[in-house]
C-alpha positions as CSV (number, residue, x, y, z in Angstrom):
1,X,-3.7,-12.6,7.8
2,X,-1.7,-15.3,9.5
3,X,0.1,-17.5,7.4
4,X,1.4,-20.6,9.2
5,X,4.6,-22.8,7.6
6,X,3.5,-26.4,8.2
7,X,5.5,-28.4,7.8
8,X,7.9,-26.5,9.5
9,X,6.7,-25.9,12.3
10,X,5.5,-29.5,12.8
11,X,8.7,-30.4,12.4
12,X,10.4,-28.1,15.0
13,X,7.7,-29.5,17.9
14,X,8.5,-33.0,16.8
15,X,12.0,-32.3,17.9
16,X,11.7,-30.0,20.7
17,X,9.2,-31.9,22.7
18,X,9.7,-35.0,24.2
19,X,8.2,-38.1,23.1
20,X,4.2,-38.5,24.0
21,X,1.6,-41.0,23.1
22,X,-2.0,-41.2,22.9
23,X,-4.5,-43.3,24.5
24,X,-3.8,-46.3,21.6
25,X,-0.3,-45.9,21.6
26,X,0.2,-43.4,18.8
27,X,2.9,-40.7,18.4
28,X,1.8,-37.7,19.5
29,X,4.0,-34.9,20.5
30,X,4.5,-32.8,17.3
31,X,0.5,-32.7,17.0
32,X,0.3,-31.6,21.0
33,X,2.9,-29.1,20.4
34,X,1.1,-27.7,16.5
35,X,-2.1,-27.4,18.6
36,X,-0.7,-25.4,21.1
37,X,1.8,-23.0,19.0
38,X,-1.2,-22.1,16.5
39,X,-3.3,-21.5,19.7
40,X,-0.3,-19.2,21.2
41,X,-0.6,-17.0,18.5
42,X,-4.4,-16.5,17.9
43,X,-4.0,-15.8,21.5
44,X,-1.4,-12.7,20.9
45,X,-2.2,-11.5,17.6
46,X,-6.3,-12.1,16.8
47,X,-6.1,-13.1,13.4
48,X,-9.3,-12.3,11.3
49,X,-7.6,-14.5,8.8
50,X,-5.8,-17.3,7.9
51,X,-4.2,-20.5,6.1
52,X,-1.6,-23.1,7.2
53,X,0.2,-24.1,4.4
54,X,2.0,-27.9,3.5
55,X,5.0,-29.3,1.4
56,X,3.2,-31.0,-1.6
57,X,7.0,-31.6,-2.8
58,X,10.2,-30.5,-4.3
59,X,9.7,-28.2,-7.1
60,X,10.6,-29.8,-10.8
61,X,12.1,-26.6,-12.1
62,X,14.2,-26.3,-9.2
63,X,15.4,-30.1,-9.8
64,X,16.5,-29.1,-12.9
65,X,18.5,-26.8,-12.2
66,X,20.0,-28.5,-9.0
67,X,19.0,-32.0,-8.9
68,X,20.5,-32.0,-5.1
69,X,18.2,-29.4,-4.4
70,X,17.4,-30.2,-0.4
71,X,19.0,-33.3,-1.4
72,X,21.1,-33.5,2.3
73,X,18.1,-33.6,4.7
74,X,17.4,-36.6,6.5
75,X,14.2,-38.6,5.7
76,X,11.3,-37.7,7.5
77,X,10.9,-39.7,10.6
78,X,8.3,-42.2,10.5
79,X,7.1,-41.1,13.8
80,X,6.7,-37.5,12.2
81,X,5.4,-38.2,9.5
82,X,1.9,-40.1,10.9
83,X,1.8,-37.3,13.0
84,X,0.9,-34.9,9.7
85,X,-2.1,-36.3,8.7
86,X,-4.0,-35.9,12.2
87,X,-2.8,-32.3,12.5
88,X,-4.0,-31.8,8.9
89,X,-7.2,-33.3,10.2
90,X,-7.5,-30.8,13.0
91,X,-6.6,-27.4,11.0
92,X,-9.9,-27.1,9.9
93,X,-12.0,-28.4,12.2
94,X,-10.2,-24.7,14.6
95,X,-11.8,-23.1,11.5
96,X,-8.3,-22.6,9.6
97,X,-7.8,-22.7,5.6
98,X,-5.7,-25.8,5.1
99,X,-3.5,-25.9,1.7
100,X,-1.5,-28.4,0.0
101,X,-0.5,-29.1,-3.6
102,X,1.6,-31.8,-5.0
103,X,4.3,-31.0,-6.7
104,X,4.3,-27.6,-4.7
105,X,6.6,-26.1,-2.2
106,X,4.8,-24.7,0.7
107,X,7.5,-21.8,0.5
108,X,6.1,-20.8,-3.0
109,X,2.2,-21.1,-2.1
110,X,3.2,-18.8,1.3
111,X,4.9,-16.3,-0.8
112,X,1.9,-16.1,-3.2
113,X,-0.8,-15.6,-0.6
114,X,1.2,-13.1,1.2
115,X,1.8,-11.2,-1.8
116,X,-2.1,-11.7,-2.7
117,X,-3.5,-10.4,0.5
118,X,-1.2,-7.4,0.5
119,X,-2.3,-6.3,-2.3
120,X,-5.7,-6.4,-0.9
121,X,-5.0,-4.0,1.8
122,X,-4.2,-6.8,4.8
123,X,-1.6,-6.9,7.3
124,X,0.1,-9.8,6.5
125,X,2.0,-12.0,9.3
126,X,4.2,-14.9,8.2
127,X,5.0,-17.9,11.3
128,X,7.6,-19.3,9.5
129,X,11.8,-19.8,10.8
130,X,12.6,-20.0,7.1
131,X,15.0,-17.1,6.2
132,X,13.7,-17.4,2.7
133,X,11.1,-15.6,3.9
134,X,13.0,-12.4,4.2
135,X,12.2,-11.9,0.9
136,X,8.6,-11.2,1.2
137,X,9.1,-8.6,3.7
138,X,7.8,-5.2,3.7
139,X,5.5,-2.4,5.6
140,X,2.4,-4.8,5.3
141,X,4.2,-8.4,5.4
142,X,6.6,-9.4,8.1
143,X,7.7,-12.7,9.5
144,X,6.7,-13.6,13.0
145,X,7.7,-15.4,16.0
146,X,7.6,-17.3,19.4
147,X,10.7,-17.7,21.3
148,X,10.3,-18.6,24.9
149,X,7.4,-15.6,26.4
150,X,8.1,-13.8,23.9
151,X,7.3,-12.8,20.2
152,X,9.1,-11.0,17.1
153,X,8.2,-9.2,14.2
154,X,10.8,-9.5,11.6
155,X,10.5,-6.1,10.0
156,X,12.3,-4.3,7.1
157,X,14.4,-2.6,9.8
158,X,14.8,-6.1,11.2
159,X,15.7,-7.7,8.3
160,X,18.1,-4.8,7.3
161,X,19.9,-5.4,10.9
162,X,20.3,-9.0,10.9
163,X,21.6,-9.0,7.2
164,X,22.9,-5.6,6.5
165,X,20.5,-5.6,3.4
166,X,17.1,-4.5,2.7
167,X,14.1,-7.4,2.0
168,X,13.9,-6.2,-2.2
169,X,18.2,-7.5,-1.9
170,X,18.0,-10.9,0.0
171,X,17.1,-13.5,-3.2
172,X,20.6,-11.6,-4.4
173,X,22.1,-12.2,-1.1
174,X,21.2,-15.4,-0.5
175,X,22.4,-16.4,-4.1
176,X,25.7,-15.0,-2.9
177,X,26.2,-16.9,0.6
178,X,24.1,-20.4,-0.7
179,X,21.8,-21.4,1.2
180,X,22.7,-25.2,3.2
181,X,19.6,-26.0,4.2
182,X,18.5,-26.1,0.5
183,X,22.1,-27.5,-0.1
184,X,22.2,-24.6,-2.5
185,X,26.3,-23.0,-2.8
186,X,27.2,-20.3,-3.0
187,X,30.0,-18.0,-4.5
188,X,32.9,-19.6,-3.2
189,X,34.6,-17.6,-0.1
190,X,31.5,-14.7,-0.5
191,X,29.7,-15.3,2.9
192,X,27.4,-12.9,4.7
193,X,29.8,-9.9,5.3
194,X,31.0,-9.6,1.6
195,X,27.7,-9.9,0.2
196,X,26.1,-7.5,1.7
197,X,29.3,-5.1,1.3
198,X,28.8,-5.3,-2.8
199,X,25.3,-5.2,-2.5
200,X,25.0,-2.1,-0.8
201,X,27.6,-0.5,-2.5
202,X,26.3,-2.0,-6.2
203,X,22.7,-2.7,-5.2
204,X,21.8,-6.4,-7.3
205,X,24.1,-9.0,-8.8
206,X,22.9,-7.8,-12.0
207,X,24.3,-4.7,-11.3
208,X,27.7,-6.0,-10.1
209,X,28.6,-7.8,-13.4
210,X,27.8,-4.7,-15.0
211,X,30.8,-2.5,-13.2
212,X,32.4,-5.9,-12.2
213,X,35.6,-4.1,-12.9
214,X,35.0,-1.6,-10.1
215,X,34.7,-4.3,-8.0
216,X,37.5,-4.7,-5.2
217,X,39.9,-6.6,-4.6
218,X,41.0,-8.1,-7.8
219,X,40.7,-11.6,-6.0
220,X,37.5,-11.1,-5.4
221,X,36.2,-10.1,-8.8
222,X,37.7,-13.1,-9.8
223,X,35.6,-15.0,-7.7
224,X,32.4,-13.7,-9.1
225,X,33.3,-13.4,-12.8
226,X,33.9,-17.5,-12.2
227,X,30.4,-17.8,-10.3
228,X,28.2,-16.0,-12.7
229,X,26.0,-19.1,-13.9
230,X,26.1,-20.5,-10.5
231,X,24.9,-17.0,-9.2
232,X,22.3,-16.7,-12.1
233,X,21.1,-20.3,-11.1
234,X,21.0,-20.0,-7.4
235,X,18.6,-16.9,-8.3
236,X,16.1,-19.2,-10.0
237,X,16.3,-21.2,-6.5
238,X,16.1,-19.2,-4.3
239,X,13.1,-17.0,-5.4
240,X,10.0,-17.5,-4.7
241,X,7.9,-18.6,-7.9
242,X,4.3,-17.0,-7.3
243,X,1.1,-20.1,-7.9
244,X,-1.6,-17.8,-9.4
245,X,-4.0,-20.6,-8.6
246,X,-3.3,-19.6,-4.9
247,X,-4.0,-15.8,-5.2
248,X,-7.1,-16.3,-3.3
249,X,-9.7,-13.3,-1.8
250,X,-9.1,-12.8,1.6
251,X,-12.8,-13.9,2.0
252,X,-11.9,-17.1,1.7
253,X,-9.3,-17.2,4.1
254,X,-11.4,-16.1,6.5
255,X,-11.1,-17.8,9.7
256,X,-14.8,-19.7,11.0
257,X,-15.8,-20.9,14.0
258,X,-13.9,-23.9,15.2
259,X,-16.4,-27.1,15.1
260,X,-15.9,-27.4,18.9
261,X,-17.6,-30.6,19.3
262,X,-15.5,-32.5,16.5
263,X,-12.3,-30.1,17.9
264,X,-13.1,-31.4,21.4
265,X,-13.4,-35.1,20.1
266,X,-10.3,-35.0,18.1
267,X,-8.4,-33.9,21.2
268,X,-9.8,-36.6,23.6
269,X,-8.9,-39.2,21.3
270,X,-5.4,-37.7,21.2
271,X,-5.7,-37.6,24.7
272,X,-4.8,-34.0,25.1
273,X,-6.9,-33.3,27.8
274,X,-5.2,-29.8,28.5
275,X,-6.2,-28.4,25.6
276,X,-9.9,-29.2,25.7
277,X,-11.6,-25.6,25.8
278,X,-13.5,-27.1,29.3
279,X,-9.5,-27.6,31.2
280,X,-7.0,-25.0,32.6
281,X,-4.1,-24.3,29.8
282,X,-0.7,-24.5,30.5
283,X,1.7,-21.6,29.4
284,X,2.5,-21.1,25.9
285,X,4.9,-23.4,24.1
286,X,8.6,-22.4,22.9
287,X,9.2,-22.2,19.4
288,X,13.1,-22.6,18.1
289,X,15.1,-19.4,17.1
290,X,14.4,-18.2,13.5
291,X,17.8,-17.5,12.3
């Protein structure tokens, strides 16, 4: 099961390629570069399933509790964002699952279906550079990658290397550090070292403010025993809140046949004629670091 993050990775080709435009003048190089990253990786991993996943919006719980919740990033570009509905338009017709829900963080439906189709026995692969995704990891769900000619697997043992803390610990670590791309702070003068110090030696947060008085040095303790709320809220933001409407059977994720002559359409209007099934392809497309 390949899971794909949207929105993100729309938004990473919008940035990393330079500007193109189709035959009537449209902006076009975030769509060129989605076609081309999705192809990359039924190329390398053969997918018998799949879904790509969209932003319907910021959570309202999440508000609550942080109404600057993601409140930093930049509007959408406008040339960005006319590029979404086309590439929407094109997901199914390569014979992909296409979800979106407003009011619904893609982050929250991913997390769901992975959890869903692990149950169910699949191997579950993630193609996502959101380190919230960490949290889902395990033997049957990892994160995945293009960088350059290469790929990655972000494992447990991966996970474990990068962040010195196993997948079950990173909602508590990342409620620890904050998180700036969500604009979400953390415990101030706790960053990535120091967390993962007290959570290996303590385990969870929970944990910690139960022997917070073993907890060294003094200056330190003080620290957290002033960032208790703000822990126990960045918690509730930072993990993933499971959409039972969204635990679907892995029948229906499925992947089809593409509809190639509506496929093949779509990409000469586009005027992508070097991904038309009937042309030579060009090697695969780069996809920004993860972390």
């Amino acid at each position: 099961m390949l899971i794909v993050d949207g929105h993100a990775l729309a938004y990473r080709m919008f940035h990393a390629l330079p500007e193109m435009r189709s035959p009537a003048g449209a902006p076009a190089n975030a769509i060129f570069g989605f076609i081309k990253n999705v192809r990359r990786a039924i190329q390398a991993l053969h997918p018998t399933h799949g879904a790509v996943v969209w932003d319907g919006g910021l959570n309202r719980e999440r508000l609550a509790l942080l109404p600057d919740y993601k409140g930093q990033r930049p509007p959408m570009p406008d040339d960005l964002r006319s590029q979404l509905t086309p590439i929407q338009q094109w997901v199914p017709l390569a014979g992909w699952k296409c979800l979106r829900q407003e009011g619904v963080e893609a982050d929250d439906i991913i997390g769901t279906l992975a959890r869903q189709c692990e149950r169910e026995g699949a191997e579950v692969l993630v193609m996502s550079p959101d380190k919230d995704f960490m949290q889902l990891v395990s033997e049957r769900v990892h994160l995945w990658r293009l960088c350059g000619g290469s790929e990655e697997r972000v494992t447990p043992a991966v996970v474990q290397r990068k962040t010195g803390v196993q997948p079950d610990q990173i909602v508590d670590w990342l409620s620890l550090i904050g998180d700036a791309s969500d604009n979400i702070a953390g415990a101030p003068g706790v960053g990535p070292k120091t967390a993962s110090k007290l959570l290996v030696e303590f385990g969870t947060i929970s944990a910690i403010f139960n022997r917070i008085e073993q907890v060294k040095p003094e200056r330190l303790q003080m620290v957290l025993r002033d960032s208790q709320k703000l822990l126990e809220r960045n918690r509730k933001l930072v993990e993933l809140t499971m959409q039972p409407q969204y635990e679907l059977p892995l029948e229906e994720l499925r992947l089809r046949a593409s509809d190639t002559g509506n496929e093949e359409k779509f990409l000469g209007e586009w005027g992508f004629n070097s991904l038309r099934r009937n042309e030579p392809q060009e090697p695969p497309m780069i996809q920004a670091e993860l972390f």
